[in-house]
C-alpha atoms as one frame of an Amber mdcrd trajectory, in Angstrom:
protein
   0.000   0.000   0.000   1.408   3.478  -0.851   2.068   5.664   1.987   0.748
   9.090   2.144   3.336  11.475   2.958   2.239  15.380   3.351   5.118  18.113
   2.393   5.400  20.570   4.960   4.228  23.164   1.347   1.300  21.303   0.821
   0.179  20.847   5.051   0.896  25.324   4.882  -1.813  25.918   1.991  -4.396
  23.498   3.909  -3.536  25.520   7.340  -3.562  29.106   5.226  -6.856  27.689
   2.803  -8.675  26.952   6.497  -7.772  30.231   8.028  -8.775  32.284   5.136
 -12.352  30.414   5.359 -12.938  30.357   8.905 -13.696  34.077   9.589 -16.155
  34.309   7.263 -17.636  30.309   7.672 -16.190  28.280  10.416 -18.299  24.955
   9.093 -17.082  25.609   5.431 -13.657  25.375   6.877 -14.154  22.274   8.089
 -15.584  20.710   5.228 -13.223  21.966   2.752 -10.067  20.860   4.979 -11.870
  17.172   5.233 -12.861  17.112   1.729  -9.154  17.638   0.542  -8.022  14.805
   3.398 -10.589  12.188   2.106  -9.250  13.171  -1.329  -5.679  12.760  -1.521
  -6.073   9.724   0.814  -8.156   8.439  -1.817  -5.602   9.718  -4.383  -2.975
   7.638  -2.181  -4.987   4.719  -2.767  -5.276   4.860  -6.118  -2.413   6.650
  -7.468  -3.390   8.308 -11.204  -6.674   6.394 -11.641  -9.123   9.147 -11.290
  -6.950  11.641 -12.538  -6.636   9.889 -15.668 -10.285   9.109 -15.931 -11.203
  13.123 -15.718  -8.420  13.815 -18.297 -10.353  11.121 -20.519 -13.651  12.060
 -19.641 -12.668  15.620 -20.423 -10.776  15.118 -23.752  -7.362  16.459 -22.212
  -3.811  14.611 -22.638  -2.690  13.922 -19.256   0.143  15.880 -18.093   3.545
  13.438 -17.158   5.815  13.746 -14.310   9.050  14.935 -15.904  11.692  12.014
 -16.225  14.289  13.897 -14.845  15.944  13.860 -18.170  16.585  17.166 -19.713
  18.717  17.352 -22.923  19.728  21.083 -23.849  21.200  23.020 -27.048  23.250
  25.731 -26.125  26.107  27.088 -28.480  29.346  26.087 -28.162  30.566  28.683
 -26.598  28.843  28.490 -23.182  29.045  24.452 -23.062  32.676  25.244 -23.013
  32.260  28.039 -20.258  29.824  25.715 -18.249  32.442  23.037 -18.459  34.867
  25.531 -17.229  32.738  26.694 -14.346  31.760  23.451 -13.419  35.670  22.412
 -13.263  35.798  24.947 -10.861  33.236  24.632  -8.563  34.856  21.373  -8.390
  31.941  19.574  -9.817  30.716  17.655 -12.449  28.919  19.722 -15.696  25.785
  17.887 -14.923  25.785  18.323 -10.885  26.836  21.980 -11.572  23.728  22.937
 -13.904  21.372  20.832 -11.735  22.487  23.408  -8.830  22.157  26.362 -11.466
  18.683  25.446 -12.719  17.641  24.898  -9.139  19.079  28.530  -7.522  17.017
  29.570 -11.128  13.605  27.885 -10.298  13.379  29.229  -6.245  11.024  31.276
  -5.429  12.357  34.758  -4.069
């Protein structure tokens, strides 16, 4: 059985989704914060089966977790300066522009 395991992102935006709704509707709080419980446990159940049902049911392509793969085209020139950089940040080219796209992709 797959376990359910909440990221601390995902347990903020049910804690900040409840607090927005309680001031104006303390029992629509509640529901909304047990509806999305009882939904990703079902989710956790059955990993991608209703998902992929809607996206039939709605005539939409699915969207895929990326692989992880990424292949890129840049000129010459900056492969060679990447390599360079990489070299000395003591680090491979491909550890070296994960840590670049990630500093990239961070909020703030």
């Amino acid at each position: 059985m797959p376990q359910l395991i909440w990221s601390p992102q995902a347990l903020l935006d049910v804690q900040r989704l409840s607090r927005f709704l309680a001031p104006k509707n303390q029992h629509a709080a509640k529901r909304a914060v047990t509806a999305i419980r009882q939904s990703v446990k079902v989710l956790s159940l059955q990993p991608g089966q209703d998902y992929l049902a809607d996206c039939k049911e709605q005539g939409v392509q699915p969207e895929k977790p990326a692989s992880g793969k990424l292949l890129l085209r840049v000129p010459p020139e900056i492969h060679d300066r990447a390599i360079v950089a990489a070299q000395a940040a003591g680090k491979c080219l491909n550890r070296w522009a994960t840590e670049v796209l990630q500093h990239a992709v961070q909020p703030g």
